[in-house]
Structure formats: C-alpha cells, structure tokens
C-alpha positions as CSV (number, residue, x, y, z in Angstrom):
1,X,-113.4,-140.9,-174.4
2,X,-114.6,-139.2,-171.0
3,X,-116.0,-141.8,-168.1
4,X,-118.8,-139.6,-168.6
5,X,-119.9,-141.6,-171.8
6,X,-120.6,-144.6,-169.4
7,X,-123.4,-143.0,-168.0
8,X,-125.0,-141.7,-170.4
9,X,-127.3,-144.0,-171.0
10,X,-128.8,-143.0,-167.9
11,X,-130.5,-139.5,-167.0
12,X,-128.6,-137.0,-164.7
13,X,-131.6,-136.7,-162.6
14,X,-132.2,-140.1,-162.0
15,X,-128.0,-141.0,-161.3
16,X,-128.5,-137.8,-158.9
17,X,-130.6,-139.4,-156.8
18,X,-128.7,-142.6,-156.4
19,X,-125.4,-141.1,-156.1
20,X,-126.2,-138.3,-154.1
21,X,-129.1,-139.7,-151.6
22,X,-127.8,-143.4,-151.6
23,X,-124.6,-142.8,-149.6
24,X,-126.0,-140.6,-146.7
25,X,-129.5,-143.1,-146.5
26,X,-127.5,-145.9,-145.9
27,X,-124.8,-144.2,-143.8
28,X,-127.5,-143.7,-141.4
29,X,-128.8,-147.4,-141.5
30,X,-125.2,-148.5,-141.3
31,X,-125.2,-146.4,-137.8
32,X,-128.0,-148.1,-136.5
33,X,-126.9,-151.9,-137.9
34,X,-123.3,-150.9,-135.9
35,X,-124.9,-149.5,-133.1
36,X,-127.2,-153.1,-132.3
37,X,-124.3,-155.5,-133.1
38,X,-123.1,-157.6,-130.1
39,X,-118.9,-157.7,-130.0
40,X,-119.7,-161.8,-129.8
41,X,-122.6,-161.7,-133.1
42,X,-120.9,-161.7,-136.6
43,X,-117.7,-160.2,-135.9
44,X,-116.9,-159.6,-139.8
45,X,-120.4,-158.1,-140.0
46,X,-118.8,-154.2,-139.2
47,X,-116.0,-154.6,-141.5
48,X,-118.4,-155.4,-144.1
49,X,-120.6,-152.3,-143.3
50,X,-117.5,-150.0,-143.7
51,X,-116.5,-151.1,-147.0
52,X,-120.1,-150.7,-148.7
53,X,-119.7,-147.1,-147.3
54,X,-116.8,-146.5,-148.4
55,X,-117.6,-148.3,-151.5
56,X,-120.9,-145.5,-151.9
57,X,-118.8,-142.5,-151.1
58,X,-116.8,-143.7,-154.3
59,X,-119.5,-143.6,-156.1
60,X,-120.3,-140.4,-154.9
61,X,-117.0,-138.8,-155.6
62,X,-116.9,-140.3,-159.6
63,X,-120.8,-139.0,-160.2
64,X,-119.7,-136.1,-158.8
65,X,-116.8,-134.9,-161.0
66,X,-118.8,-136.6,-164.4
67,X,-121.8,-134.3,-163.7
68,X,-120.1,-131.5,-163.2
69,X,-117.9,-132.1,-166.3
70,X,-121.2,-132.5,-167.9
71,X,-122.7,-129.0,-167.2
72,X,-119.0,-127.9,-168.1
73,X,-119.7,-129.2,-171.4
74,X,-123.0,-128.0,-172.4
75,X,-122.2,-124.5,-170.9
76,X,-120.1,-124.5,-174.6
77,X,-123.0,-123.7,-176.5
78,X,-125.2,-121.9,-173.9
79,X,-129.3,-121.9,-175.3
80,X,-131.4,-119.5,-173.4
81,X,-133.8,-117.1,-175.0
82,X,-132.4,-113.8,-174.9
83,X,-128.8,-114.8,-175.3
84,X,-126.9,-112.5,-177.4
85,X,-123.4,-112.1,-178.7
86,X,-122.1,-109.1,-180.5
87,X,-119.0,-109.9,-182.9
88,X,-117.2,-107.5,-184.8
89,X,-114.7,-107.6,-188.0
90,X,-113.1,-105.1,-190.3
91,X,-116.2,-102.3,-190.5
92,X,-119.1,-105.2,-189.6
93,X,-120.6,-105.8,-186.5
94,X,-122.9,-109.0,-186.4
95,X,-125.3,-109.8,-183.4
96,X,-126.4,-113.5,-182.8
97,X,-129.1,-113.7,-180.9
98,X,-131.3,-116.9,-179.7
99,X,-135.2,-115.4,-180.3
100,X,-137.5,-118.7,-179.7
101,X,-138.3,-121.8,-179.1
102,X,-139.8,-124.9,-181.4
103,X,-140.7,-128.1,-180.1
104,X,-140.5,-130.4,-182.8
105,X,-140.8,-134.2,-182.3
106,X,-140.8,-133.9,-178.2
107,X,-137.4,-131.5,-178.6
108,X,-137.1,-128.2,-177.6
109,X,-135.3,-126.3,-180.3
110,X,-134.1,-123.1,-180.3
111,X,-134.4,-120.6,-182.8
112,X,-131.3,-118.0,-183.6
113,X,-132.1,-115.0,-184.8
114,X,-128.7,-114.5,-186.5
115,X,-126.2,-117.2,-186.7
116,X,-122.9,-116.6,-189.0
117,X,-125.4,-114.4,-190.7
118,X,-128.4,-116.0,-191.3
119,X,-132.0,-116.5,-189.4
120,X,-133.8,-119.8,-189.1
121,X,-130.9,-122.2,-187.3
122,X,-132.5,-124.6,-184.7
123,X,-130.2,-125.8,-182.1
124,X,-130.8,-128.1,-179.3
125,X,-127.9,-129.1,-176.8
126,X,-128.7,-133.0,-175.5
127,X,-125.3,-134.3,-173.4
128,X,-121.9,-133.5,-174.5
129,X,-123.7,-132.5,-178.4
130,X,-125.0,-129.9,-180.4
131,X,-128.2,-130.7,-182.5
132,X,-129.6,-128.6,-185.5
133,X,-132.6,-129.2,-187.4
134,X,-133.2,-128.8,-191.2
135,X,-136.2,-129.5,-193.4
136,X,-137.8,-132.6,-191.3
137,X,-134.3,-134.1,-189.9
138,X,-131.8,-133.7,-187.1
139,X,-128.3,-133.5,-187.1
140,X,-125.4,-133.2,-184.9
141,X,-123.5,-130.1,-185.4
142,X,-120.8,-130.1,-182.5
143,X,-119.3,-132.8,-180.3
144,X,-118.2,-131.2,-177.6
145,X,-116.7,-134.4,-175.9
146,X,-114.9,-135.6,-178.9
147,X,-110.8,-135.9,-178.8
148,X,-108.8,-133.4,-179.9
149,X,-107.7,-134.4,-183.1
150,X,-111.6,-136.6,-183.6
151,X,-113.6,-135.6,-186.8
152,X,-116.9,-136.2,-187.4
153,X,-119.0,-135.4,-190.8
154,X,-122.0,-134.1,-191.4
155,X,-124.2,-134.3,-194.3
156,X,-124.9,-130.8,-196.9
157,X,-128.2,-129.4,-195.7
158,X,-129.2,-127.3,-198.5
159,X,-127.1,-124.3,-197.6
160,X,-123.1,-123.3,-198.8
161,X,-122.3,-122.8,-194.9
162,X,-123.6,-126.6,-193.4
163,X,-122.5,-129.6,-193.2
164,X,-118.9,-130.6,-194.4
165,X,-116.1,-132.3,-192.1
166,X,-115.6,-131.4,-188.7
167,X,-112.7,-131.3,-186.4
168,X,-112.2,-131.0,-182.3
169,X,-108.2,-129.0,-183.2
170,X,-108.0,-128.5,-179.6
171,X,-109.2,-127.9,-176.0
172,X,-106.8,-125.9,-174.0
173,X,-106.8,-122.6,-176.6
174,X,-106.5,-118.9,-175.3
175,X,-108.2,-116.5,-177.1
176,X,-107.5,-112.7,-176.0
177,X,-111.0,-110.3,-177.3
178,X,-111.3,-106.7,-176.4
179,X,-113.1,-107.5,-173.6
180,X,-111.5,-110.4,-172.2
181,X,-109.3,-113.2,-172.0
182,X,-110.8,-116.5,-172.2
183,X,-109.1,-119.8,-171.0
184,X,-109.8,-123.6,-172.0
185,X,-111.6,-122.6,-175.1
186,X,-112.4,-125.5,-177.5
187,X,-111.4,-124.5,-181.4
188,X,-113.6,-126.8,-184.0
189,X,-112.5,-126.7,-187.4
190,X,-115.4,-126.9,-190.2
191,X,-114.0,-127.9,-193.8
192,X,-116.8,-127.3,-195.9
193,X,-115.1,-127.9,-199.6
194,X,-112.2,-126.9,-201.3
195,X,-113.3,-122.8,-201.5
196,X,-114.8,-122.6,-197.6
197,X,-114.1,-123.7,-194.1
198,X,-114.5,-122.3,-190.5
199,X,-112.6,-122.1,-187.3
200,X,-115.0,-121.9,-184.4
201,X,-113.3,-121.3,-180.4
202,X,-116.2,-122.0,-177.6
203,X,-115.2,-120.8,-174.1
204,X,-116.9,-122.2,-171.2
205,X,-120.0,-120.2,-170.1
206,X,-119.8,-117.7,-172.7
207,X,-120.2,-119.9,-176.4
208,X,-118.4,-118.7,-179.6
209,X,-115.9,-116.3,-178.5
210,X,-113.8,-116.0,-182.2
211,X,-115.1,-117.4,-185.6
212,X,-112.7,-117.5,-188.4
213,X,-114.2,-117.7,-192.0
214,X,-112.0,-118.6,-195.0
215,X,-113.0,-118.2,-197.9
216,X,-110.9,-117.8,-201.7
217,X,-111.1,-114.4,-200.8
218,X,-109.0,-114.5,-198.0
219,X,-109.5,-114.8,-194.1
220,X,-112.2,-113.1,-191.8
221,X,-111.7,-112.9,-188.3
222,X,-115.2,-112.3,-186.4
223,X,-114.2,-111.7,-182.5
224,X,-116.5,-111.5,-179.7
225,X,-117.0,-107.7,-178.3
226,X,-120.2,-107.8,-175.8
227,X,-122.7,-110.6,-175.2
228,X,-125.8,-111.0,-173.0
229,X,-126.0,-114.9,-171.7
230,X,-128.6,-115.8,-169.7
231,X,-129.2,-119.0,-167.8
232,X,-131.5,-120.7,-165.0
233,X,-128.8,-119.5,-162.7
234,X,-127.5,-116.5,-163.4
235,X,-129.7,-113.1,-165.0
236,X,-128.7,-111.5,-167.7
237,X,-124.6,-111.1,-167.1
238,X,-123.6,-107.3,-169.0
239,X,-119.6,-107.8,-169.6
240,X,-117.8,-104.8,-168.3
241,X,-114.0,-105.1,-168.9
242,X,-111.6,-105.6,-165.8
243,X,-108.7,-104.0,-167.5
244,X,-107.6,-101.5,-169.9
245,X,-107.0,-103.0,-173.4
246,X,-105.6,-101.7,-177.0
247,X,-106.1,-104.4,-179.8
248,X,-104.5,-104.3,-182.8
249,X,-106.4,-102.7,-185.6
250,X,-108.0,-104.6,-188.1
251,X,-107.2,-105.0,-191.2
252,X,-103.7,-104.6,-191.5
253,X,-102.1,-103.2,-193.1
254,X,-105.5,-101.3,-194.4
255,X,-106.8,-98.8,-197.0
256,X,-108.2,-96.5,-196.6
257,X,-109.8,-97.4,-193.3
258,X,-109.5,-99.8,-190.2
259,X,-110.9,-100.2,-186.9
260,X,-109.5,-100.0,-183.7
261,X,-111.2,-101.9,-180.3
262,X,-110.1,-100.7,-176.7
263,X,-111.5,-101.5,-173.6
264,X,-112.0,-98.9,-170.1
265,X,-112.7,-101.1,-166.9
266,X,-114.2,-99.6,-163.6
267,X,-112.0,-98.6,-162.2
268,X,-110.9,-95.5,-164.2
269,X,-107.5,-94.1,-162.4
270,X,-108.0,-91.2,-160.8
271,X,-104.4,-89.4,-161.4
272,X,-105.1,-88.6,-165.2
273,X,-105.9,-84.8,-164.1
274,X,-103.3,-83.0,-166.5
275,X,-104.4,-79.9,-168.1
276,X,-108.1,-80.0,-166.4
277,X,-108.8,-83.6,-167.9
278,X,-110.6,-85.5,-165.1
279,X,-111.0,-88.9,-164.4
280,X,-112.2,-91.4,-167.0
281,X,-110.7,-88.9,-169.6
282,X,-109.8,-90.9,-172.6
283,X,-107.6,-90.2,-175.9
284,X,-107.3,-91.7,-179.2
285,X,-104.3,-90.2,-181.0
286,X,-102.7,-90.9,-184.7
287,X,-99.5,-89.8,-185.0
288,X,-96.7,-90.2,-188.3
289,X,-93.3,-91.5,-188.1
290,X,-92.2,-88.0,-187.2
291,X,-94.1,-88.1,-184.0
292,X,-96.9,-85.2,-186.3
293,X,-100.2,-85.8,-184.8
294,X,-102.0,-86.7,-187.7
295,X,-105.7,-87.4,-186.3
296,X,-107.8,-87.5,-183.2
297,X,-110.2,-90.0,-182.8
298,X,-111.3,-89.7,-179.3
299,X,-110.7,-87.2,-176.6
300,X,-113.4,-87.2,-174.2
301,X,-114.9,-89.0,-171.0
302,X,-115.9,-92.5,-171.4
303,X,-117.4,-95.0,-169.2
304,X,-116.4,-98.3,-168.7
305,X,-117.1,-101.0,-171.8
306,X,-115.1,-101.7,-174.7
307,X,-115.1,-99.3,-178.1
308,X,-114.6,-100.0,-181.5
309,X,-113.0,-96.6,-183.8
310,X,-113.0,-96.4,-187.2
311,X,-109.9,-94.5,-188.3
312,X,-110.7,-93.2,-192.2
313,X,-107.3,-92.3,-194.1
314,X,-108.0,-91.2,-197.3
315,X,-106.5,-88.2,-196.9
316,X,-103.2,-89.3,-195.7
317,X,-100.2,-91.0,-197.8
318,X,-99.1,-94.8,-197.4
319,X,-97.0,-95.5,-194.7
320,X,-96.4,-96.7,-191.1
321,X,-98.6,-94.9,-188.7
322,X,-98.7,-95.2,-184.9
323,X,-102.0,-95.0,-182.6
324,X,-102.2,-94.0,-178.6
325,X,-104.7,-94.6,-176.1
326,X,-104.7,-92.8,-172.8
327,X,-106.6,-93.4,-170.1
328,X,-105.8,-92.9,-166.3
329,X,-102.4,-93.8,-166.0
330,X,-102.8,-96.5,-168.8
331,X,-100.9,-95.4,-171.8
332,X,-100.4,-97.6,-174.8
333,X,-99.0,-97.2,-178.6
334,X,-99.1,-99.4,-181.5
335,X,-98.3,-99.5,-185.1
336,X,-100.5,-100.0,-188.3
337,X,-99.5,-99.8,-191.9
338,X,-101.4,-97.8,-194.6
339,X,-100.9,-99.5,-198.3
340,X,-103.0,-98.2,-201.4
C-alpha cells in the first residue's frame, strides 16, 4: 500500500492548496514574527518558528511526490475523447477508440468505441482505479495501485469477456512494439473461467500497449502499432518511431501467410545511394535457405512510421525461410518457418 492511500480521503485540489500555499504563507509570517523579536523576549520563541517551517516544507516534499505518483497512476488508463490505439495481430488490425461522454449519476463516463472488440464500454478513472458501468451499476475494473501479486474479483456482467479474477502480475515489465519500447509497464492478468483469460500491459502515458487473449484455441497476441492520446496538456501526440525496427513475424511458424511489422524513424540515413536508390529507399526481401530470392515485398521510398507486410506463401514449399529489411545503412535478417 502506497502513502498515497492516506490521502485519499481528501481531494487533490484541496491538499494542493494546503501543501503548496501553506509553507510559503507562513514562511513570510515567520520573517516578519523573527524580524520583531527582541534577543531578551522569548528566546525559544525562533527555534520554535524554524521547526514549524521545516515541519511545512515536509509536508510539502511528501504531498509532492504522492501527487505526482497520483497523475503517474491514472496516466495508465488515459480517458480523453479522441484517444485512439491501433493494435494489430496475425492479419487483424483493431482500433480502440474513446467516442463520448455519459454522465450517469454525477460521473463522467466515457464511451469506447471499440474495446477488445466491442462498442458500448463506459470507463471512468477516479484515483489510482478504473471504473466501468453496466446495466444500472458500477464496477471497478483495474487497480492500478494494487501490489504486485494482489487480486481483486469482479462480478460477470452479462458478457463472456467481463468480470472474472484479477491480478496486478507485475509493475516493472518491458514490452518492445514496432514502434517502441515502453518501460515500467504494469501487466494485469484477467482469469475469466477455465476456457478464457487476458493479459493486459499498461505503460505510463500511453494505456494498453500489448493484450494477450487465451482462449482453448490457443494464444493471441494483440500489440500496440500507432495511437493518438490526447490530454489537457498535450495535443494530439502522432508516434513516429526513433529507430529502425524488424519484428519478428507473426504467426510462426505460419501457413500460408504471416505478417511482418518494421519501423523507419526520421532520420532516414543518407548513404543508402547504391545503384540510384536514394535516401529513405527501403527493401523487403524473402529469400530460401540457398540464399534464392524468393519474394519482394517492398522496394520503394517510405516515410517515417511503422509498416505491417503481409507475406502470402501459397506458392512456396514448407521450410525455413529468411526475410531482410534495408534501409539506410540499417540492415537486418530474420528467420520464419513455413509448415502446411
């Protein structure tokens, strides 16, 4: 449990003021008090006005590191209309996307256009939590200040995907996308029955960076391509890689087809001239174990952003194949299995 949970009785706005205005009012005051006190009137009397400040910039210090730990923790689950997240997996892409508001009950709800698939979810974030509503009752979805290792349940709503047993598996996960690397990502486990469950990793600032559903038909890995995230701060943020990036395909091994995700930053590199290509000149190249180039998937400019390829092998017979990107100087290979 966080030191945050002893104030939460208490609004932010209203601990603001006392923490924040509190130690500089009476620092002032103090001054003055020093400033008409006789060496021969109360002698103690100083000594006593340094501790209380001292005592206030403590104060000041601790509210400080809660709060911001507080907006640390809500930024998990980021609700602004407009934000979007674009996942993709196998030959699916899914975009989730908050479209509205609802204020139900004096709380402001907000309405996702897609979330794991479906329309309708209402979500409110309220301290360290994550609130949904269903039919004519609240419940709380994520606990973003639980333990790793707490669990928390929450009651079947009326669709396969809610409710079900919920675990805080860690806070200190890396999870490597296409686009980026995110650090001190949360992973929440969702154990919905004996046929369905769902691993969840939050990054700071961002939301659901990697969703995980298992089903008895096997794993799904949904992983987070693009997003829009707005906030009061910050307009709308377009993620443009910072460095050059070849995933592994997915699936693998595969039949008859796979995709594979790469990234381009800015800052395309200049020297990749050879043969009249010019800068930003990208190739996607499939080549057998014999080094026979077997398809080519991209070979023109691109700008900057991050690409997902479909690579369709129906033609070709199982076995281990190997794909190259080239762009700039960045060259990298990696291998992928065909199996019928």
């Amino acid at each position: 449990m966080t030191p945050a949970r002893l104030l939460m009785p208490f609004p932010p706005e209203w601990l603001a003021g006392v923490f924040y205005y509190l130690p500089y009012r009476f620092l002032g005051v103090s001054l003055q008090l020093c400033n008409s006190i006789r060496k021969d009137e109360m002698p103690g009397m100083k000594k006593l006005i340094v501790i209380l400040n001292f005592s206030l910039l403590l104060c000041f210090v601790f509210y400080s590191t809660v709060y911001s730990q507080r907006l640390k923790e809500s930024s998990y689950f980021p609700l602004q209309i407009d934000n979007q997240w674009v996942f993709l997996s196998q030959n699916d892409t899914l975009i989730e996307s908050v479209a509205d508001t609802q204020r139900i009950e004096g709380n402001l709800y907000y309405s996702f256009e897609k979330f794991r698939d479906y329309s309708g979810y209402l979500f409110r974030t309220f301290e360290y939590n994550v609130f949904i509503y269903v039919d004519t009752a609240e419940y709380m979805w994520y606990d973003f200040n639980a333990d790793s290792g707490d669990s928390w349940i929450v009651s079947q709503l009326g669709h396969p995907y809610n409710g079900g047993v919920f675990t805080m598996q860690s806070k200190t996960d890396t999870i490597v996308t296409p686009s980026e690397t995110f650090i001190d990502c949360y992973r929440i486990h969702q154990l919905i029955g004996a046929d369905a469950e769902f691993v969840e990793w939050f990054a700071p600032g961002v939301g659901i960076v990697q969703r995980d559903v298992i089903t008895i038909v096997g794993l799904r890995r949904w992983v987070l391509v693009d997003r829009i995230i707005t906030s009061v701060r910050t307009k709308k943020e377009f993620v443009i890689p910072k460095l050059y990036s070849l995933s592994q395909n997915y699936p693998n091994p595969f039949n008859p087809s796979t995709k594979i995700i790469f990234t381009i930053p800015t800052n395309l590199d200049p020297t990749f001239n050879k043969g009249g290509k010019t800068e930003g000149f990208v190739t996607l190249i499939v080549y057998d174990v014999l080094g026979n180039e077997v398809a080519t998937l991209v070979n023109e400019e691109k700008p900057a952003g991050s690409y997902a390829i479909e690579f369709d092998a129906t033609s070709l017979p199982s076995g281990i194949y190997f794909y190259r990107l080239q762009a700039g100087s960045f060259v990298e290979t990696k291998k992928m299995v065909l199996l019928r």
